[in-house]
N, C-alpha and C positions, 0 to 999 in steps of 0.2 A: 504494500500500500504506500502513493507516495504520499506524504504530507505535504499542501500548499504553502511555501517559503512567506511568511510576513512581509509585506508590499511596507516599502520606506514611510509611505502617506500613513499606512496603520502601524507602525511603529513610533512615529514622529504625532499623529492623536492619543496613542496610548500612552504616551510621554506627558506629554500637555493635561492629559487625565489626571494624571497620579499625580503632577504636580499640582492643578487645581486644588485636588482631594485634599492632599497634606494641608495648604492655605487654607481653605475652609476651615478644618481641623485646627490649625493654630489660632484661627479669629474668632472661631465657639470658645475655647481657654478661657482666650483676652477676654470675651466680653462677659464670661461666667466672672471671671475672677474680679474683674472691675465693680462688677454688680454686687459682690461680696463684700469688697474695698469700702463702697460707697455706703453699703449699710454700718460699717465702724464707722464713720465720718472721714475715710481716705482718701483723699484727691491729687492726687500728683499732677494732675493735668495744670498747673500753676505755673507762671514765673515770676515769681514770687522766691526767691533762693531758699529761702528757711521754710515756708511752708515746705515746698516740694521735698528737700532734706529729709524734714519730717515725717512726709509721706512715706517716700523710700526707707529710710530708716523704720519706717513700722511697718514693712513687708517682710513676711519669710522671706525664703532664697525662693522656694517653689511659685509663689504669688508673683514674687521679681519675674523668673522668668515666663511664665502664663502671660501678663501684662506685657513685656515686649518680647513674647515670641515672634508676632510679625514683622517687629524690627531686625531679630535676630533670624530670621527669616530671608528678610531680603539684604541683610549685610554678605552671607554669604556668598549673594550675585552683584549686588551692587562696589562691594571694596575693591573686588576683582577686578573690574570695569574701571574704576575709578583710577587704579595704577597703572593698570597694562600701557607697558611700554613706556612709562614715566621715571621710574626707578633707576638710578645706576646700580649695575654688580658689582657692591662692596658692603660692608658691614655697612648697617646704618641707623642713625639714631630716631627714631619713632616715637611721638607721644600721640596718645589714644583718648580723647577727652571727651569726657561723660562716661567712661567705661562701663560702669555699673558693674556685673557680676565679670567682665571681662570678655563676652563671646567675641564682639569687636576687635577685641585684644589678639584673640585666638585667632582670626580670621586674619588678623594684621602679619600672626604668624607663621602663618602660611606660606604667605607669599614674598616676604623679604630675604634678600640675601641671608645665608649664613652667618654667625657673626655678630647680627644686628640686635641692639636692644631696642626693647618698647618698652614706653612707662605708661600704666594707665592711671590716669587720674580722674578720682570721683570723689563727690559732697558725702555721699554717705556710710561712713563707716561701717555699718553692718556688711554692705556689699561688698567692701575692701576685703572684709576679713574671707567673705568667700571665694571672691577672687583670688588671693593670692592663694588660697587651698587648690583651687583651676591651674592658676597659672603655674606654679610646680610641674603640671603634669601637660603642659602646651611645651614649657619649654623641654622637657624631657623627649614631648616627641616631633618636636621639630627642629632642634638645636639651636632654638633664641634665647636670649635670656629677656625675662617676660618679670618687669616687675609694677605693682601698684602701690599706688600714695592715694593718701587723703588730703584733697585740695579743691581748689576753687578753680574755675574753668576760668572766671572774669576778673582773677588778682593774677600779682604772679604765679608762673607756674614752678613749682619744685619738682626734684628728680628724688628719687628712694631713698637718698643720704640727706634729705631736709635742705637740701643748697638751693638757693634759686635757678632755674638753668641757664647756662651763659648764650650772652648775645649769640646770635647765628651761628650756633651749633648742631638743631636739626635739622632734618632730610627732609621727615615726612610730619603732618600733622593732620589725624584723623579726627572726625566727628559724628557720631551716627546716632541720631535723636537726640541733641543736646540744643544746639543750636539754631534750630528751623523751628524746635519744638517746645524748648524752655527761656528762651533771651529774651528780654523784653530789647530794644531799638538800642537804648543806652548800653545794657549789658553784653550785646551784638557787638557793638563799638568796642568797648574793653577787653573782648575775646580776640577782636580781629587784631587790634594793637599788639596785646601780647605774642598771637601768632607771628606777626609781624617781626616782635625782637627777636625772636629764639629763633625763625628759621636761617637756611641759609643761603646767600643767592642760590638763585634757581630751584629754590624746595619747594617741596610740594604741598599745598592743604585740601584736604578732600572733606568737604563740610557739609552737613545733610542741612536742606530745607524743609519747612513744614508749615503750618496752622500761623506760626507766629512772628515768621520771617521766609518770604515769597523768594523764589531764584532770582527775582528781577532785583528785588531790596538787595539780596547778599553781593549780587554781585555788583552792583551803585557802592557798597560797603567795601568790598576788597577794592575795590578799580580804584577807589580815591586813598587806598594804602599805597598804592603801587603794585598793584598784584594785575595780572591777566588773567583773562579767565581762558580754560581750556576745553571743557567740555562740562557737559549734563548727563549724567551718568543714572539708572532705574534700574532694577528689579526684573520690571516689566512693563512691557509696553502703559498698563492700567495704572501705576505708581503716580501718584500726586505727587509724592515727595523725592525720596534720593537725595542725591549729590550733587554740589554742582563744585569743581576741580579748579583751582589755584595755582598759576608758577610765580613767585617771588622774582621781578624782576631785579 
């Protein structure tokens, strides 16, 4: 008997299926869990720095990741997108902002040279502490050295030794729901400046838009740093949000 060989078109809808399926599946989670959130009196959806803190700070790890599993969802296809082809092959110094439990972190580990450190920094301590339980086991199997701080995305930024980090010393600087989704205008401004110090001509920032700051705003906001913009990077075609990608001239 022969079996009919799977035609590329029904491989390529059975693909598109299953990834549907899984997204459906992570946006039931998010929205059970928020619904959960809300009856404690939880709102992270703020930018508001201390409320939202507080928010997060009063999530399990399990409820953290339910609430941004969609983000953590489409970071996997969006950071990808967002570096290809922007990176030099050399060690390189990475900060990860907003990190939260660190998946961004992970996903950052991926794809960087050997060598390279990332630092992720987040507001909420509880999430550090889980993170760096993760990131132990990123860098083990990626061979980066993957560390997290507790800090502020809109003051200076620090590196794991408590040092401020020095003028244009980084490569790269990620964001994946911090910025689009928690800054208010003013706090946008004081993220991009500091990105501004720390990277290094030609570095890179790949910074997620959202609800609270439009690709059109970020990039009026980098361009009058001095920065180019380089591309608009999603998930998926249906992505409101993503990335929208930075060179430091």
């Amino acid at each position: 008997m022969i079996v009919p060989a799977t035609s590329p078109s029904t491989a390529v809808l059975d693909h598109a299926t299953s990834v549907s399926e899984q997204l459906l599946a992570v946006c039931w989670r998010q929205w059970r869990t928020e619904r959960s959130l809300r009856k404690r009196g939880i709102d992270f959806r703020t930018t508001v720095p201390g409320d939202a803190r507080r928010a997060y700070s009063a999530m399990t790890p399990a409820e953290f990741a339910a609430v941004n599993g969609r983000q953590a969802w489409a970071n996997r296809r969006t950071i990808a997108s967002s570096l290809a082809g922007l990176i030099p092959d050399r060690p390189l110094l990475v900060l990860d902002l907003g990190c939260g439990i660190g998946e961004s972190t992970r996903v950052l580990a991926s794809l960087v040279p050997a060598g390279s450190k990332i630092i992720g920094i987040e507001f909420a301590p509880p999430l550090v502490e889980v993170a760096n339980e993760l990131g132990a086991r990123a860098a083990a199997d990626h061979g980066r050295d993957v560390r997290f701080v507790v800090g502020s995305v809109v003051e200076t930024f620090f590196d794991d030794e408590g040092a401020a980090v020095a003028d244009e010393t980084v490569d790269v600087v990620n964001a994946s729901g911090i910025v689009g989704h928690h800054l208010d205008p003013p706090d946008a401004e004081s993220a991009a400046d500091e990105i501004f110090r720390v990277l290094r001509n030609r570095g890179i920032a790949a910074l997620d838009v959202g609800p609270k700051l439009s690709a059109r705003q970020l990039t009026t906001l980098m361009s009058d740093r001095g920065f180019e913009r380089v591309r608009r990077t999603r998930s998926n075609p249906f992505d409101r949000t993503g990335q929208v990608v930075f060179r430091k001239r």
